[in-house]
C-alpha positions in Angstrom: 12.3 37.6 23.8 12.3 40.5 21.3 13.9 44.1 22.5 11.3 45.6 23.0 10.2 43.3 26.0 13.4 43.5 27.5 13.2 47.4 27.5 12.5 49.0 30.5 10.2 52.2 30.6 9.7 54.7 33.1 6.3 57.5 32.7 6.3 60.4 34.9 2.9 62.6 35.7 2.7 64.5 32.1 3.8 61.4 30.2 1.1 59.2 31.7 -1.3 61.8 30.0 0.0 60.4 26.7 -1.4 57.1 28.0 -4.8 57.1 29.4 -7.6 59.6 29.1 -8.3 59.8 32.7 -7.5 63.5 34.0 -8.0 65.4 37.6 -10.1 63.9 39.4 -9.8 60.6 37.6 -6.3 60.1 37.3 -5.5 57.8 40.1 -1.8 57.2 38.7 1.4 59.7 39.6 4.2 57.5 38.2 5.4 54.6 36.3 9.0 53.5 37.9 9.1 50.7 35.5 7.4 49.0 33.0 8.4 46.2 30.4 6.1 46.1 27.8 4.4 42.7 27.6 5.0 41.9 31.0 4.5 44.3 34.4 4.1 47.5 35.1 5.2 49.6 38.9 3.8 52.9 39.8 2.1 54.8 42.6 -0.3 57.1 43.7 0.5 59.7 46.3 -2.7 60.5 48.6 -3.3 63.9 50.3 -6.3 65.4 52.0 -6.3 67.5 48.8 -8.3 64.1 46.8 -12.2 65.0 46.7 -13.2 60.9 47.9 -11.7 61.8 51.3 -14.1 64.8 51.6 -17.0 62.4 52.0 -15.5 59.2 52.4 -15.5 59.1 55.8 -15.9 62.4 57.1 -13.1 62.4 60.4 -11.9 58.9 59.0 -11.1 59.4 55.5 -10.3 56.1 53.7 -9.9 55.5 50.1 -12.6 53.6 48.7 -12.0 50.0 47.4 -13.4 50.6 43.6 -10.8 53.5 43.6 -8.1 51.6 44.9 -8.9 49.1 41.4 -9.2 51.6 39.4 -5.6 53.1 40.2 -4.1 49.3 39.2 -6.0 49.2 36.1 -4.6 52.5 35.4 -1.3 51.6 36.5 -1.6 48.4 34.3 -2.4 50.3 31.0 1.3 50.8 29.8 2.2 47.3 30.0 0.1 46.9 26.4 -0.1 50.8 25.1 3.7 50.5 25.2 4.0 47.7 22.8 4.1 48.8 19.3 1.2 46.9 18.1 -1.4 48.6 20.9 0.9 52.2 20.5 -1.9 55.1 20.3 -4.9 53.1 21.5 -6.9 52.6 24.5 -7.5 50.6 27.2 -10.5 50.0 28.6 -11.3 48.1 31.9 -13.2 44.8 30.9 -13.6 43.1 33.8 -12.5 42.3 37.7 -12.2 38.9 39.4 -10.5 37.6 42.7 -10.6 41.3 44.4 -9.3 41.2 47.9 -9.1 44.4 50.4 -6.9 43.6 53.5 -6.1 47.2 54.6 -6.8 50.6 54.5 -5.6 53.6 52.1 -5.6 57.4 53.9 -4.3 60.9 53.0 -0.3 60.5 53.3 -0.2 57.0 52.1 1.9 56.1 48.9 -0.2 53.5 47.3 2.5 51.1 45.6 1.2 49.1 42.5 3.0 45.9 40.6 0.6 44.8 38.0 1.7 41.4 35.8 0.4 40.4 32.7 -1.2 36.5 33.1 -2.3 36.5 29.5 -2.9 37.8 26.3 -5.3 37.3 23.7 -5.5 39.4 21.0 -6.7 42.3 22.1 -7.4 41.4 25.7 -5.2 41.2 28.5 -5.5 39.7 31.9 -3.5 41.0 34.4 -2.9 40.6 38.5 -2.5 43.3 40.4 -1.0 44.1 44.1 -1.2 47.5 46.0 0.7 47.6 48.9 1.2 50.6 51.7 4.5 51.1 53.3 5.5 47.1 52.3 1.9 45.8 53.3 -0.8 44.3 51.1 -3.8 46.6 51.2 -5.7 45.4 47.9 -5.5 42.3 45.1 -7.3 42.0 41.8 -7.2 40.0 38.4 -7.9 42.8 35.8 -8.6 42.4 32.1 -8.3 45.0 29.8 -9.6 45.4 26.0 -7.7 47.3 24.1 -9.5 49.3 21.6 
């Protein structure tokens, strides 16, 4: 296992910036706790009344929707490449979803906790499995692939 694997990095909200092009209200990622490149990647996503999909998603039973709930572990999953030196500078793009599972909801005031592994890489694609849990429970599973461009 070469150093760099065995590092372990942390990305707060402006350094995730440096990593994927999403901004407000597309960035669905607040902070990287720790990431080893090659391997996993642990953030979250604070929810508050203030993110526009509760406005209409429900009105008076506001619930994050599904897709989004992905989309913030493929984001959370991007650093486990972009931080290897090879894939430094590039971007990663979402190329695919299998296996997703929703087994609970996500509303304003939830912390939505995200541990993405990396299952595989090939070249420039990498298949990952993600979990997002709320306050210790499971609320969403996916296998993610990414291409790296």
């Amino acid at each position: 296992m070469s150093e760099e694997q065995k590092t372990i990095l942390t990305y707060d909200a402006v350094q995730i910036l440096d990593l994927v092009p999403h901004r407000y209200p597309f960035l669905l990622v607040d902070r990287i706790t720790e990431c080893v490149p090659g391997e996993y990647a642990i953030g979250y996503k604070n929810l508050t009344w203030n993110e526009e999909f509760f406005q209409g998603h429900f009105p008076n039973n506001p619930v994050m929707p599904g897709v989004l709930q992905i989309e913030a572990m493929a984001q959370c999953s991007a650093p486990i490449l972009l931080s290897m030196d090879k894939f430094k500078g590039k971007l990663a793009l979402f190329a695919g979803i299998e296996n997703a599972r929703f087994k609970g909801i996500v509303r304003p005031g939830d912390r939505l906790d995200m541990r993405i592994d990396l299952l595989k890489l090939k070249g420039p694609i990498g298949k990952s499995h993600g979990v997002g849990m709320v306050d210790g429970k499971i609320v969403v599973e996916a296998d993610m692939m990414v291409c790296i461009k």
